[in-house]
C-alpha positions, -999 to +999 in steps of 0.1 A: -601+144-180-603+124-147-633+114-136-617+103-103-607+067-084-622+040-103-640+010-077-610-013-082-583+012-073-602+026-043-604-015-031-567-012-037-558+015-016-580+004+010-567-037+010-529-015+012-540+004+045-552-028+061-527-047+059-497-019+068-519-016+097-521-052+107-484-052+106-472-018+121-500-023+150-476-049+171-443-028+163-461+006+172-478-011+203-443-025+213-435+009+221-460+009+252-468-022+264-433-044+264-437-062+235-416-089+232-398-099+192-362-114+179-338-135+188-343-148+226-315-164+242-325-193+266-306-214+289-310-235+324-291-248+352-286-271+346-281-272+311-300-302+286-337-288+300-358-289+272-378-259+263-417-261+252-440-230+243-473-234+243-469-276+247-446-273+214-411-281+216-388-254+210-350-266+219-328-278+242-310-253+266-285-235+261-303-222+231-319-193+211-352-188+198-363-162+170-397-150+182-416-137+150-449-127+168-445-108+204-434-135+232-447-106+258-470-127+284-460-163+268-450-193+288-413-210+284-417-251+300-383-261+312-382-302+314-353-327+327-354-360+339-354-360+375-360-326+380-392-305+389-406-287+356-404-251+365-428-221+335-410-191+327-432-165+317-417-136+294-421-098+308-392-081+295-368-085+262-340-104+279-323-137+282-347-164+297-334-191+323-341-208+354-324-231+376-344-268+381-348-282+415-345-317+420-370-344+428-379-348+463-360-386+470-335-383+443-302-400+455-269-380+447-234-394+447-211-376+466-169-385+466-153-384+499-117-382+496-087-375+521-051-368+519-036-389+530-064-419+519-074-449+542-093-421+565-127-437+585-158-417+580-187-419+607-219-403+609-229-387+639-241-418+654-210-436+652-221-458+622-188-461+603-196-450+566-162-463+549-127-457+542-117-427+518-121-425+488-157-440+485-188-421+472-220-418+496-255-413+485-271-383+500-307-376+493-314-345+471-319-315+493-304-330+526-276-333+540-252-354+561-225-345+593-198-370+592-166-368+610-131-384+603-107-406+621-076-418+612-046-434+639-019-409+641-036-382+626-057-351+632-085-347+606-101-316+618-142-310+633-169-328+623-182-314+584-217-314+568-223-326+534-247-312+509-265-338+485-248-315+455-214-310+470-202-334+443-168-339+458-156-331+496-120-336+502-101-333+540-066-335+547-053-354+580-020-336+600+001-361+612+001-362+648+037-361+662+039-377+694+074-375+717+095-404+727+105-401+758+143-402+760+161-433+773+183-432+803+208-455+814+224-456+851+261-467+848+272-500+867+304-494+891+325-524+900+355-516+927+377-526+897+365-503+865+342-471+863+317-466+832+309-435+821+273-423+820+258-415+790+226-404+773+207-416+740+185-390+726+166-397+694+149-368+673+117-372+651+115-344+626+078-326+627+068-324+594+030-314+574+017-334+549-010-307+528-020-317+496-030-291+466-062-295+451-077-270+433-117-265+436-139-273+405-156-250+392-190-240+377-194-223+343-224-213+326-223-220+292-224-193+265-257-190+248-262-198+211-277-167+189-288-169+158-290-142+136-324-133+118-319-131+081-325-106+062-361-105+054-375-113+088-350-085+103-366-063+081-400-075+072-421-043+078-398-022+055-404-046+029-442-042+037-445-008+040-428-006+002-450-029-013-482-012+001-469+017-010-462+004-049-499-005-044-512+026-034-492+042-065-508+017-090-544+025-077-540+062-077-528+061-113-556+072-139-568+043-154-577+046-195-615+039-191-608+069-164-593+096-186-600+111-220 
């Protein structure tokens, strides 16, 4: 006959409760506060940031990061050379990103092109800048208004220039300008009469406009990786192994029963 749970198996039973608790608490809590677990995509713009948590690296955006313990409340670092550092901080179970701002006194190449090429570019102050194409340092978060001249041409108003404009390209209209007609006056002699006549020469109008197409910015697509199969489901295999325990320690022992 029974006499009941021996010492050990009540220590059993009560290790098994603990720890399903320790590991259900986060889940179950997840459920009302926000909390934050998997796979975690993270990118930047630009891309090549790299990513710390908590001071310890993590990757180099575009990346993914498979948070085992809840990333509610924790602090993403985004780093590049020659960009400001900017924190992330995680609130919600979604992609994390930012976009860097440069350093203040950064100097950015920018191409200045023309169609057609050999087109004078002047700052607002007169100061001729150079002859198209030719790159021109604009400091980061400034800009420049330049204007364009070119003999025979019309290049349009004056344009500003951001620092991150990369490439700025104009196109010139050629200017067609009429030639005045030439007109001769016939010479009479009493002895032979010249007719009068007229030369009129014709310069076709015509456009030059080039084709260029406008590059463009894509973000890159962000890397996943997929959590194997015991971290995907690590409080199953938890809650069956307490359970296994529990079953051993309720089990009459032989000093227990007669």
């Amino acid at each position: 006959m029974s006499k009941g749970l021996s010492e050990t198996q009540k220590i059993l039973i009560v290790i098994g409760v603990i720890v399903l608790g320790v590991i259900a608490l986060p889940f179950l809590s997840g459920l009302s506060t926000g909390s934050i677990y998997g796979n975690i995509a993270i990118n930047s713009n630009p891309i090549g940031a790299s990513v710390t948590l908590d001071g310890s690296y993590i990757c180099t955006t575009p990346c993914s990061y498979f948070a085992a313990t809840d990333m509610y409340g924790k602090r993403l670092t985004f780093s590049k050379t020659g960009f400001v550092s900017q924190d992330y901080v995680m609130f919600i179970n979604s992609p994390a990103g930012v976009t860097l701002v440069p350093e203040s006194g950064m100097n950015y190449n920018v191409l200045i092109n023309s169609y057609p090429s050999g087109v004078s570019v002047y700052d607002m102050r007169d100061s001729r800048l150079g002859v198209t194409p030719f790159s021109q340092g604009i400091v980061a978060g400034q800009s420049m208004d330049v204007y364009f001249s070119k003999s025979g041409y019309d290049c349009g108003s004056p344009r500003t220039i951001p620092y991150n404009s990369g490439t700025v390209t104009i196109t010139c209209n050629y200017i067609n300008t009429p030639v005045p007609t030439p007109v001769h006056t016939p010479v009479y002699t009493p002895q032979q009469t010249y007719p009068t006549y007229t030369v009129q020469s014709t310069y076709p109008t015509y456009t030059i406009q080039p084709t260029y197409v406008q590059p463009t910015t894509t973000t890159p697509p962000y890397y996943t990786e997929t959590p194997s199969f015991i971290e995907a489901n690590m409080i199953y295999i938890t809650i069956g192994l307490v359970i296994v325990i529990i079953t051993i320690g309720l089990y009459p022992s032989k000093k227990g029963s007669k």
